[in-house]
Every structure is written in C-alpha cells, then in structure tokens.
N, CA, C and O atoms as a GROMACS GRO file, in nm:
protein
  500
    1UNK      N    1  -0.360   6.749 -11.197
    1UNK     CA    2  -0.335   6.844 -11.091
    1UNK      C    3  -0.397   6.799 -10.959
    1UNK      O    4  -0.324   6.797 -10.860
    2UNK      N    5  -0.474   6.777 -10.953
    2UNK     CA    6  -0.604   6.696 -10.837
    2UNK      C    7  -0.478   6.630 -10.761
    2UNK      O    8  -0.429   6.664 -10.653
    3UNK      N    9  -0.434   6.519 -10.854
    3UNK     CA   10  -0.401   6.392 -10.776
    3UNK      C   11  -0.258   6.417 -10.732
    3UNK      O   12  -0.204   6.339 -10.653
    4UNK      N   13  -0.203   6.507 -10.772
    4UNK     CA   14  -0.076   6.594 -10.781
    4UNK      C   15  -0.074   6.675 -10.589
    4UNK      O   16   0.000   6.680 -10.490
    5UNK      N   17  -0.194   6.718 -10.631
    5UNK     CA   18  -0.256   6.778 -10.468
    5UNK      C   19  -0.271   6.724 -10.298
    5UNK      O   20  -0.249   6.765 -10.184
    6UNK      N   21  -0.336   6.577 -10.384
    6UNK     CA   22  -0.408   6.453 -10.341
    6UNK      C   23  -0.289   6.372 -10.250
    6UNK      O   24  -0.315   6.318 -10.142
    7UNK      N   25  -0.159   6.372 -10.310
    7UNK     CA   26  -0.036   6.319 -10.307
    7UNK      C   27   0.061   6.406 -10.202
    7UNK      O   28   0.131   6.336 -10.128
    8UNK      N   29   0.073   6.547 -10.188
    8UNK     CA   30   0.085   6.633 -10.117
    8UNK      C   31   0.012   6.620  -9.991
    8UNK      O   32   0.078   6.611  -9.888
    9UNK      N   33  -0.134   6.616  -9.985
    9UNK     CA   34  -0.229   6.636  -9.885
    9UNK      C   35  -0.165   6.498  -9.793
    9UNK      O   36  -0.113   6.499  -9.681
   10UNK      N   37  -0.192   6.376  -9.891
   10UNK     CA   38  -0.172   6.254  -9.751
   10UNK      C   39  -0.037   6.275  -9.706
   10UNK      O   40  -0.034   6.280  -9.583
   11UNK      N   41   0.088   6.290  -9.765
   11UNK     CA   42   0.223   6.312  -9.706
   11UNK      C   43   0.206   6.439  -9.589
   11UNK      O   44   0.280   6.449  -9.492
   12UNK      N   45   0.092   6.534  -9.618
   12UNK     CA   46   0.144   6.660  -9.469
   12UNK      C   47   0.050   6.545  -9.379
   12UNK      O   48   0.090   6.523  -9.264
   13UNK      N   49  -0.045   6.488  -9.417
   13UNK     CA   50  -0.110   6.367  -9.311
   13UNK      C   51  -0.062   6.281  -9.238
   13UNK      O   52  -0.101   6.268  -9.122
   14UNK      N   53   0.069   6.172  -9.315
   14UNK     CA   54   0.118   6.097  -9.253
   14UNK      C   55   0.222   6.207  -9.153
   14UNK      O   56   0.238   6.208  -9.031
   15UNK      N   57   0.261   6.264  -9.224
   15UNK     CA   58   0.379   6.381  -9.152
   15UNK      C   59   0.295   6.427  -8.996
   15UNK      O   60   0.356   6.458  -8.895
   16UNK      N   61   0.186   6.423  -9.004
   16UNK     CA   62   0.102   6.487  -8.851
   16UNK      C   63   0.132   6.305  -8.805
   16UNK      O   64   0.192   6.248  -8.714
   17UNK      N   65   0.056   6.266  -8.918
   17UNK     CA   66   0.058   6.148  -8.757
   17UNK      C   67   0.191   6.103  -8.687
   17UNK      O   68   0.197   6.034  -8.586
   18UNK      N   69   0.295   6.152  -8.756
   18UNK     CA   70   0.430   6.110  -8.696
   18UNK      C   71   0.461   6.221  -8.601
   18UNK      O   72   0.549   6.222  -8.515
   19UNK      N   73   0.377   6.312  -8.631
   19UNK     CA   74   0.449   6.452  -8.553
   19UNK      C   75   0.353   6.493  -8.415
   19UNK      O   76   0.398   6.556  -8.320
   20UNK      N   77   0.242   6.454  -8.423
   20UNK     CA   78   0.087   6.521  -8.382
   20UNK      C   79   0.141   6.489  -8.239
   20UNK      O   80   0.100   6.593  -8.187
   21UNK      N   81   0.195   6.431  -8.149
   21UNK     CA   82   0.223   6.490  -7.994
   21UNK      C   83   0.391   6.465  -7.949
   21UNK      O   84   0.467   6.422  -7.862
   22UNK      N   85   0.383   6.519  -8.061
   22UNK     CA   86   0.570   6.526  -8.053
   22UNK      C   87   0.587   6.695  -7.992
   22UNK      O   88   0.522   6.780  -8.054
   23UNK      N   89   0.657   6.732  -7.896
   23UNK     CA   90   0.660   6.846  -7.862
   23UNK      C   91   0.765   6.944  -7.966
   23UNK      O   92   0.809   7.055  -7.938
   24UNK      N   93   0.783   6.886  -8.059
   24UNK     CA   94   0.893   6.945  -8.196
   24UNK      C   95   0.865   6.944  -8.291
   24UNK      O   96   0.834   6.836  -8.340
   25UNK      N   97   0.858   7.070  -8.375
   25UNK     CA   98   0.805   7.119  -8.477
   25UNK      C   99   0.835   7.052  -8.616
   25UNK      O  100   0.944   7.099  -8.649
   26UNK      N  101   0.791   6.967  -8.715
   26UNK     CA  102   0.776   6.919  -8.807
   26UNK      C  103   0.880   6.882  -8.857
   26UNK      O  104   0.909   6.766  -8.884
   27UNK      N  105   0.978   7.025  -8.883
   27UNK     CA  106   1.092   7.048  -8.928
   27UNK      C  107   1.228   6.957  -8.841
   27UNK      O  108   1.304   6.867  -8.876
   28UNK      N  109   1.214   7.014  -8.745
   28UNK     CA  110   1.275   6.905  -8.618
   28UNK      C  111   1.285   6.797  -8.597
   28UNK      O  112   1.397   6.751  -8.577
   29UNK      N  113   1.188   6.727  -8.594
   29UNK     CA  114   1.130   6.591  -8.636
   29UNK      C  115   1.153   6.534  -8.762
   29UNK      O  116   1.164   6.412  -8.751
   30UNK      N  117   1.167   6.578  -8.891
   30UNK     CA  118   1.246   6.541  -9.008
   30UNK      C  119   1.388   6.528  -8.992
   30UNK      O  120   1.444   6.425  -9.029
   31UNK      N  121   1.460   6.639  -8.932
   31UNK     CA  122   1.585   6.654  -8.928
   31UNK      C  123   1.690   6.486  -8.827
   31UNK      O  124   1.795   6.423  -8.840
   32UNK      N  125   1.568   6.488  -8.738
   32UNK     CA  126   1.604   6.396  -8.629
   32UNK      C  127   1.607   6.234  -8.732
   32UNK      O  128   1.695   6.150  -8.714
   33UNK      N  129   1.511   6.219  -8.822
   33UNK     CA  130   1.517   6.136  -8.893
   33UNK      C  131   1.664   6.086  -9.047
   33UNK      O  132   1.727   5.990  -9.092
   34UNK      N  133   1.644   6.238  -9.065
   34UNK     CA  134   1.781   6.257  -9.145
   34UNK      C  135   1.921   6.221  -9.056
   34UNK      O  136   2.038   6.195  -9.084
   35UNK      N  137   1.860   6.232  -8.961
   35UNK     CA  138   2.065   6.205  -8.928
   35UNK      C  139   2.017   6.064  -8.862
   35UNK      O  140   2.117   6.013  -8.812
   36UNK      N  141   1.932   6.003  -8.847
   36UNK     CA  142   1.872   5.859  -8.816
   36UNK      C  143   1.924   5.806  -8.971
   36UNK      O  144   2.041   5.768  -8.979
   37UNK      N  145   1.850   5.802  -9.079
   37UNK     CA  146   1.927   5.768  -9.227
   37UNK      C  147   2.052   5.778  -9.246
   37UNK      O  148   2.107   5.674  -9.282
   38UNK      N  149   2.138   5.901  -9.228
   38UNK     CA  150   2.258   5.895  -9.324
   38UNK      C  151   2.352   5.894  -9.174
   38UNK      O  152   2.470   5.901  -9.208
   39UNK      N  153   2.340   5.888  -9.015
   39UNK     CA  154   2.431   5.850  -8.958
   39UNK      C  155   2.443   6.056  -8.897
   39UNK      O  156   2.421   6.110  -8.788
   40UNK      N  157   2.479   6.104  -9.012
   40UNK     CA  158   2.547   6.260  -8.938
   40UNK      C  159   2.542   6.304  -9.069
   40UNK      O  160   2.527   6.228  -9.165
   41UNK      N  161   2.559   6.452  -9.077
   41UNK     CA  162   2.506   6.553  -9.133
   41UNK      C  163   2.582   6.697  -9.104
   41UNK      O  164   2.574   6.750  -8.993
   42UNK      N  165   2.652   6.751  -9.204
   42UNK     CA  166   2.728   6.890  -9.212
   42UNK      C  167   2.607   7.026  -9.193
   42UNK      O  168   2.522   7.012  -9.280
   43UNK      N  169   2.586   7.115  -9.130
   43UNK     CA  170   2.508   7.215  -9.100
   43UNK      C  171   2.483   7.282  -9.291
   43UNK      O  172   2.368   7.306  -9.327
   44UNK      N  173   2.574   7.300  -9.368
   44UNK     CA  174   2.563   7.287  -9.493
   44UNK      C  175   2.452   7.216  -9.587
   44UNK      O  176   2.376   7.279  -9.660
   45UNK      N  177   2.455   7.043  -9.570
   45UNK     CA  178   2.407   6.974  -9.659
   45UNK      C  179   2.284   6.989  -9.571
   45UNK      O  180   2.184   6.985  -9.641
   46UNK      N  181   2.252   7.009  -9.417
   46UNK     CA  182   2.134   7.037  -9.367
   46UNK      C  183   2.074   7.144  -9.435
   46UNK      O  184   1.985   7.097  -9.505
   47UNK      N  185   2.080   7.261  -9.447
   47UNK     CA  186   2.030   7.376  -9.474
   47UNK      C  187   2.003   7.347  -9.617
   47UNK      O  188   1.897   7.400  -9.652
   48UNK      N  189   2.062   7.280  -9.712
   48UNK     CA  190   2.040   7.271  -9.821
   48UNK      C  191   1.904   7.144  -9.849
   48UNK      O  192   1.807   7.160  -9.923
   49UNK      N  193   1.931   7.044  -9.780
   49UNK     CA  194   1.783   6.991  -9.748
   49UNK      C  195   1.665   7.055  -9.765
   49UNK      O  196   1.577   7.048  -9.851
   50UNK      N  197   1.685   7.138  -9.637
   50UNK     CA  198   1.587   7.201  -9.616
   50UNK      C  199   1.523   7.314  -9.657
   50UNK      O  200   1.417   7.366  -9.620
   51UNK      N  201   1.609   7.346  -9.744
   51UNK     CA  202   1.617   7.472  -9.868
   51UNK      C  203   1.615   7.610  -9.714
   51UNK      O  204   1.521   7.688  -9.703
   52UNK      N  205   1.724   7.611  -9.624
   52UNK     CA  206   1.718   7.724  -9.530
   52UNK      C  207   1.883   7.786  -9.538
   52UNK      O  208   1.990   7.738  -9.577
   53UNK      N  209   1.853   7.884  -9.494
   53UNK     CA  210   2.019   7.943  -9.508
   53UNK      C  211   2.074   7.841  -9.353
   53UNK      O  212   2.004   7.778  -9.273
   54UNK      N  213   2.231   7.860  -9.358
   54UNK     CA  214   2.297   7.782  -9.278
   54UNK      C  215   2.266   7.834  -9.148
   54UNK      O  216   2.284   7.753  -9.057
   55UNK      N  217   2.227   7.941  -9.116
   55UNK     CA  218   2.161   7.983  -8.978
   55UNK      C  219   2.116   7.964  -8.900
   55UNK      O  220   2.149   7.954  -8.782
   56UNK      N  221   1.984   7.949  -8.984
   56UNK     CA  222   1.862   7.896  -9.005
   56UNK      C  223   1.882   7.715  -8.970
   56UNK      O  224   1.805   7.671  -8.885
   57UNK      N  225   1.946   7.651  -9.009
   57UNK     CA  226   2.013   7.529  -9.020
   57UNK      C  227   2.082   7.501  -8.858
   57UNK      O  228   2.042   7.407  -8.790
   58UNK      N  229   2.187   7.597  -8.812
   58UNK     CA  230   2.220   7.633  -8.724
   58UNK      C  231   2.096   7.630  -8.580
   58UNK      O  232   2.086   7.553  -8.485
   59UNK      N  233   2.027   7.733  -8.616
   59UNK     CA  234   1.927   7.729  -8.493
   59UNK      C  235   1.868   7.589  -8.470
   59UNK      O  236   1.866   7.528  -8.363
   60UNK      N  237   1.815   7.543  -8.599
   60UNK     CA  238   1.763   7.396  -8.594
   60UNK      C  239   1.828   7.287  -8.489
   60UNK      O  240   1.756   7.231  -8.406
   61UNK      N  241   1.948   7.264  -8.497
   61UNK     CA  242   2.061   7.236  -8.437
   61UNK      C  243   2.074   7.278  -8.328
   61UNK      O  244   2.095   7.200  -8.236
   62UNK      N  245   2.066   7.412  -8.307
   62UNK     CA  246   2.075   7.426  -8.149
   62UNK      C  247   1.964   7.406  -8.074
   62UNK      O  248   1.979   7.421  -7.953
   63UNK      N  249   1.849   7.373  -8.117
   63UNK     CA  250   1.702   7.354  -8.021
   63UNK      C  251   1.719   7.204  -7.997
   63UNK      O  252   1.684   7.156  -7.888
   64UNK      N  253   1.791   7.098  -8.127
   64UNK     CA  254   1.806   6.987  -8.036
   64UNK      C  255   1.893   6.955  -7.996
   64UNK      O  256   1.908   6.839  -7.957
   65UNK      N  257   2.019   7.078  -7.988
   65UNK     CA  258   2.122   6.991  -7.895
   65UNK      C  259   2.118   7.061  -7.772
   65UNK      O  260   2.201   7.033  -7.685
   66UNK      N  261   2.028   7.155  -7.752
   66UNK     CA  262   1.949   7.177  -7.591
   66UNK      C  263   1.883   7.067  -7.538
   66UNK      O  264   1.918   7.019  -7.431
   67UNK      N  265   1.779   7.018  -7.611
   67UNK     CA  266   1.751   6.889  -7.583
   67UNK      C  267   1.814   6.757  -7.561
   67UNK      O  268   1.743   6.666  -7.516
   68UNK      N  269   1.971   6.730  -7.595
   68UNK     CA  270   2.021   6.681  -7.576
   68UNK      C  271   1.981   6.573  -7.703
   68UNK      O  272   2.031   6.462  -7.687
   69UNK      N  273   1.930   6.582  -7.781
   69UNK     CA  274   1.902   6.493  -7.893
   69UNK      C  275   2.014   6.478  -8.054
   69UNK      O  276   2.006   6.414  -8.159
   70UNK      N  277   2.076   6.542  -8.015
   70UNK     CA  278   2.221   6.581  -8.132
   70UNK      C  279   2.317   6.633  -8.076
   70UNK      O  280   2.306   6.716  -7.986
   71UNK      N  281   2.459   6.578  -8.139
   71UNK     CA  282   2.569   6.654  -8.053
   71UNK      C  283   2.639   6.664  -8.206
   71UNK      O  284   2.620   6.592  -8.305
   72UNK      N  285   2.717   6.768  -8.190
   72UNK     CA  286   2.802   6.807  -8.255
   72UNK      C  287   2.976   6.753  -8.312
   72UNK      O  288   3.030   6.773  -8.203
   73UNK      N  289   3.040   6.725  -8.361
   73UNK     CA  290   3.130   6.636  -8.386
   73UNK      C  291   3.235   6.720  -8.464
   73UNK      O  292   3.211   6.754  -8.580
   74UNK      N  293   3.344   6.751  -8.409
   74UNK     CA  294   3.436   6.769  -8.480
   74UNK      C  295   3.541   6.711  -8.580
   74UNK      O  296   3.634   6.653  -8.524
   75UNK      N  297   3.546   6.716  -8.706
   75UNK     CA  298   3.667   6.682  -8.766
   75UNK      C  299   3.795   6.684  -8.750
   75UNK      O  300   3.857   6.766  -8.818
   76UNK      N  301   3.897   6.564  -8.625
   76UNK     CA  302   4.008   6.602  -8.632
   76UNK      C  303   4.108   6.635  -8.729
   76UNK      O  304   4.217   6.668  -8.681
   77UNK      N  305   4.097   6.634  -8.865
   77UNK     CA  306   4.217   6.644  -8.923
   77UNK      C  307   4.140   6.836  -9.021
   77UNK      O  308   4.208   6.908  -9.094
   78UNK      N  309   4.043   6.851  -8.993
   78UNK     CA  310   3.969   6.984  -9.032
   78UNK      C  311   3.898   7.063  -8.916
   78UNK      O  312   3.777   7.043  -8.910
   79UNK      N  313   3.936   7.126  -8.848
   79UNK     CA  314   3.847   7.132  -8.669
   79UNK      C  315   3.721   7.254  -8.758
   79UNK      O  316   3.613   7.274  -8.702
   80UNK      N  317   3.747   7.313  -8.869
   80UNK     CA  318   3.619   7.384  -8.897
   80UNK      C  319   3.484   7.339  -8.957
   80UNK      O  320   3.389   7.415  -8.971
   81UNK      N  321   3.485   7.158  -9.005
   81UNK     CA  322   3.406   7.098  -8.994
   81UNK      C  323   3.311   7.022  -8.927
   81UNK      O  324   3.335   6.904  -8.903
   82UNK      N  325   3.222   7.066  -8.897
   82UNK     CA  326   3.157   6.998  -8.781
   82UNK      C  327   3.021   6.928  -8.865
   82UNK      O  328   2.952   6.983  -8.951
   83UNK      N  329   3.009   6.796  -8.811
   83UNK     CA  330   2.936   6.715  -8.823
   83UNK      C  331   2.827   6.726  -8.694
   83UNK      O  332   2.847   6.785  -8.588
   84UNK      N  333   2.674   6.632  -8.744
   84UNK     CA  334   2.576   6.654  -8.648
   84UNK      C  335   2.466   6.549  -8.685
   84UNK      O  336   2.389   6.533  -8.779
   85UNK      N  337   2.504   6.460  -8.530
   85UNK     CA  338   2.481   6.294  -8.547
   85UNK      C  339   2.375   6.350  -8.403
   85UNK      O  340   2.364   6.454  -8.338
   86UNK      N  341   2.290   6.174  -8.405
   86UNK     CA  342   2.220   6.172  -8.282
   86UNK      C  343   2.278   6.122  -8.208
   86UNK      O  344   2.353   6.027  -8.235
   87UNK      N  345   2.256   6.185  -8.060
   87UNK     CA  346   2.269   6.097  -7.930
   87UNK      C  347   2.190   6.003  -7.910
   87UNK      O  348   2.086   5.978  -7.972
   88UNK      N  349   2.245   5.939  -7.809
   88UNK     CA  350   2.166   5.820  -7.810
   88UNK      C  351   2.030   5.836  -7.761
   88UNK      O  352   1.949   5.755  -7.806
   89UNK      N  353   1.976   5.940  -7.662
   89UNK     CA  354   1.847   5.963  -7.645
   89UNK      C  355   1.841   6.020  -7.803
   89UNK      O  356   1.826   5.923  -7.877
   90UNK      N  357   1.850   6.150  -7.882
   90UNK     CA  358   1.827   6.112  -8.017
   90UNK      C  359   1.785   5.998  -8.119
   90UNK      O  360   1.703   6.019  -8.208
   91UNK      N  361   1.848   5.873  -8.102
   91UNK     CA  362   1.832   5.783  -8.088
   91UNK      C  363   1.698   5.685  -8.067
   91UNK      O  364   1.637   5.606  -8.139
   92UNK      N  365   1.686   5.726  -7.948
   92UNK     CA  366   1.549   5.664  -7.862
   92UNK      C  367   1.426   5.762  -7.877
   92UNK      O  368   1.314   5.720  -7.851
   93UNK      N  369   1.442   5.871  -7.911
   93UNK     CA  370   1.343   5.992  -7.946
   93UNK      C  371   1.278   5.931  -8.105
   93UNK      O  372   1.159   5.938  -8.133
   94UNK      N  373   1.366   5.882  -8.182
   94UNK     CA  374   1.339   5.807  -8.329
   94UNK      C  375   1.244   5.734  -8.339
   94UNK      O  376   1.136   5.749  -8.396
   95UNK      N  377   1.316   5.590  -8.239
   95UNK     CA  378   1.256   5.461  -8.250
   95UNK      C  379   1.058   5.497  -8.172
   95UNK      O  380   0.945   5.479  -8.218
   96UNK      N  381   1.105   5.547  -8.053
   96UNK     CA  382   0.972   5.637  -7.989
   96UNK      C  383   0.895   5.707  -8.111
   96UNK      O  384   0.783   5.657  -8.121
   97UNK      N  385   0.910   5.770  -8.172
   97UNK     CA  386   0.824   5.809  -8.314
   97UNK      C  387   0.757   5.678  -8.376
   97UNK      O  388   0.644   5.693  -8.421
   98UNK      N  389   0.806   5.574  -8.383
   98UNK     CA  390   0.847   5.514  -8.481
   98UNK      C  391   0.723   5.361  -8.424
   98UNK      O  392   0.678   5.262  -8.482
   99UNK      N  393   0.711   5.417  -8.287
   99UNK     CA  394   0.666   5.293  -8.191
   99UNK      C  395   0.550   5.324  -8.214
   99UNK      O  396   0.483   5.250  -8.142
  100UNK      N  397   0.484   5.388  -8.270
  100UNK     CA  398   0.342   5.421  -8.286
  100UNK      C  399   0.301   5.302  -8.388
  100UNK      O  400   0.180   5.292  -8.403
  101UNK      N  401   0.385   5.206  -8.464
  101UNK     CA  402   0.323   5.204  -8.552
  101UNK      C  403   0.394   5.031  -8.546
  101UNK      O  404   0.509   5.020  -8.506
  102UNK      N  405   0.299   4.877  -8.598
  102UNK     CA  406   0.324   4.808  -8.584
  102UNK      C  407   0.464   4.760  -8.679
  102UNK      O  408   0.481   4.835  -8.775
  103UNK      N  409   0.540   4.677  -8.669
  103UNK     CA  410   0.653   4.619  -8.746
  103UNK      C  411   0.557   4.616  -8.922
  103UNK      O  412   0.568   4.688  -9.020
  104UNK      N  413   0.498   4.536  -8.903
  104UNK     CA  414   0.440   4.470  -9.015
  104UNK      C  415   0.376   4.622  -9.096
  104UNK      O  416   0.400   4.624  -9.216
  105UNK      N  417   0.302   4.737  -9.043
  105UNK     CA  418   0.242   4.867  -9.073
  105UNK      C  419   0.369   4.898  -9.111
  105UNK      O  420   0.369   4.890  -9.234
  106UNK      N  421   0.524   4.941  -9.056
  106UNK     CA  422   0.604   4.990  -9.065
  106UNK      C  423   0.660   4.937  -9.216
  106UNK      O  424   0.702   5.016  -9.301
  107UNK      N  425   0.656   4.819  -9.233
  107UNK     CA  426   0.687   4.751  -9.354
  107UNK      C  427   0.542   4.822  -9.485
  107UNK      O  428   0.517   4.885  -9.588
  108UNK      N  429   0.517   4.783  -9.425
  108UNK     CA  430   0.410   4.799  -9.578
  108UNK      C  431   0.362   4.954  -9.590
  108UNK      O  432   0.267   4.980  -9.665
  109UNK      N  433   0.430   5.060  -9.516
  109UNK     CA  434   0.487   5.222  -9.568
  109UNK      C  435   0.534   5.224  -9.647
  109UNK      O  436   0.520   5.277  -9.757
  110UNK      N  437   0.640   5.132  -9.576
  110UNK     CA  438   0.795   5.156  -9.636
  110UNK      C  439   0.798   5.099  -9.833
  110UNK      O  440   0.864   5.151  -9.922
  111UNK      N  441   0.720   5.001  -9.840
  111UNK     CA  442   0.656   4.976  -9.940
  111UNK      C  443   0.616   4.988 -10.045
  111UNK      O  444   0.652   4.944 -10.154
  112UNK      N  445   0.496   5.084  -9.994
  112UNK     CA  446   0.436   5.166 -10.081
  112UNK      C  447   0.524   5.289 -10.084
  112UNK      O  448   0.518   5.356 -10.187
  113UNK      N  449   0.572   5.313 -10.028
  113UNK     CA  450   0.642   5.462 -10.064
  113UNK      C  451   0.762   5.417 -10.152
  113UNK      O  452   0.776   5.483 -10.254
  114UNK      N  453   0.828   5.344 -10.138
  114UNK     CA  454   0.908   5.267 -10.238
  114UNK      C  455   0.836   5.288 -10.396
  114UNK      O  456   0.876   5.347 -10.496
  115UNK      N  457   0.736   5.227 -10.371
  115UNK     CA  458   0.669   5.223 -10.511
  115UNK      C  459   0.659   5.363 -10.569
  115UNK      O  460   0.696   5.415 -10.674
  116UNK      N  461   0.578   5.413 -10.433
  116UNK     CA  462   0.558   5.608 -10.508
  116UNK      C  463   0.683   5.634 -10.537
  116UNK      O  464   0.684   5.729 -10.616
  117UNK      N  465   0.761   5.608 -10.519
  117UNK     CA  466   0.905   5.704 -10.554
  117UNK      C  467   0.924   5.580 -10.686
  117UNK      O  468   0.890   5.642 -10.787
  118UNK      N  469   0.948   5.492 -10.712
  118UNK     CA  470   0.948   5.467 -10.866
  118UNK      C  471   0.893   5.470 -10.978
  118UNK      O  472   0.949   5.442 -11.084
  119UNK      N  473   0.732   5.518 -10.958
  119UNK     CA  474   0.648   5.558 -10.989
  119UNK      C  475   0.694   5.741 -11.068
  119UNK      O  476   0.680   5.798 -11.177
  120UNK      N  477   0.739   5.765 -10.967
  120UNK     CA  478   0.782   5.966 -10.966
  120UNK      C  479   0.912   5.935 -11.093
  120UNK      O  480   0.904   5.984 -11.205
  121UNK      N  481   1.054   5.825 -11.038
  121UNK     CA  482   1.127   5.877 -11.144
  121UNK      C  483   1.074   5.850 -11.261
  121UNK      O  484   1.113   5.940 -11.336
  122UNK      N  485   0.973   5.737 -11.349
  122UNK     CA  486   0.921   5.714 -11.458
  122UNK      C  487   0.881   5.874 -11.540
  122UNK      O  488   0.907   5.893 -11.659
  123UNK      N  489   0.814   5.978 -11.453
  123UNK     CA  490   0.780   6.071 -11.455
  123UNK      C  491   0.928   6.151 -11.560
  123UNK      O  492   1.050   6.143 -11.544
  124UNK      N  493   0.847   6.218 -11.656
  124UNK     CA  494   0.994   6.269 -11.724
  124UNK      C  495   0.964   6.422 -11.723
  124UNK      O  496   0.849   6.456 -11.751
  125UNK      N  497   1.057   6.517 -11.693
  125UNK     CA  498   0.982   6.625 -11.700
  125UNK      C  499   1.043   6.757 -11.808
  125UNK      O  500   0.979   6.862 -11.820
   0.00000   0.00000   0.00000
C-alpha cells in the first residue's frame, strides 16, 4: 500500500513540475497534451478520459479555445461531429512545457515511465 501511495505522490509531483507556472489548471494542461499524442480528440472520448460528463468536457474546451490553443473541426461528411486538435500556438504552448526540461532528461522520463507501465501490466488483478 505505501509504495502504491509512493507512486501516486511522485506522479501529482512530476504533474506540478510540468504545471507549477503554467497559468492552466492541471486538467488543461493534460488535455493540451492529449491532443499533442493522438493529433485530435471527440468532446466524447475527452470526457471519458477524464472520467467528466461531456459538459464538463465541453467547458474544458472552451477555456482553451478562448485562448486560442484548440480549435474545433468539423466532420464534412457528419457536420455533428466535431473534433478538437491544437493550434499551432497550442502547439508551441506544448513544446514550451516541455522546454523546461533537457532532450537527454526528456528521454530518460520517457524511459522510466515506459518501464513503470510494463511493470503495472505484469500486475494481474
């Protein structure tokens, strides 16, 4: 249980140091990363991420596309699907997170967290 805790504690840690003078709330700052990974993102599979109703998902969405950091994308051949990719300041808001931290540091995260996550599926539950 300890180390179970232990494992929790450094992830909300690294999570500050990525977040700690970012003027956007934790949640925000994940999201901006998620559509950095998979490219764009349905307000749906967002909310479900994030275990939030689509609203909720929604507002998220609208604080950064005030900011101009996400735009919205329609499906021409479905116009009630809308997709939600970064702009290119979106974009540059990422890599800026991201600049805190050397190439070589950036690698050997990426790394070890690799490992923790093969480590987790061994885990049978």
């Amino acid at each position: 249980m300890t180390e179970m805790f232990n494992i929790q504690n450094k992830s909300k840690d690294f999570m500050k140091t990525l977040t700690h003078d970012e003027n956007l709330s934790e949640n925000l700052v994940l999201l901006l990363l998620r559509l950095k990974l998979y490219r764009h993102m349905k307000i749906t599979e967002i909310s479900e991420a994030f275990m939030l109703t689509p609203g909720a998902a929604t507002n998220m969405c609208d604080k950064l596309e005030d900011l101009n950091y996400i735009e919205r994308i329609r499906i021409k051949d479905d116009r009630r699907v809308v997709r939600v990719a970064l702009t290119r300041k979106g974009e540059e808001r990422v890599e800026a997170i991201f600049s805190k931290f050397s190439k070589e540091k950036i690698e050997r995260i990426s790394s070890i967290l690799e490992e923790i996550n093969k480590l987790f599926e061994k885990i049978e539950y």
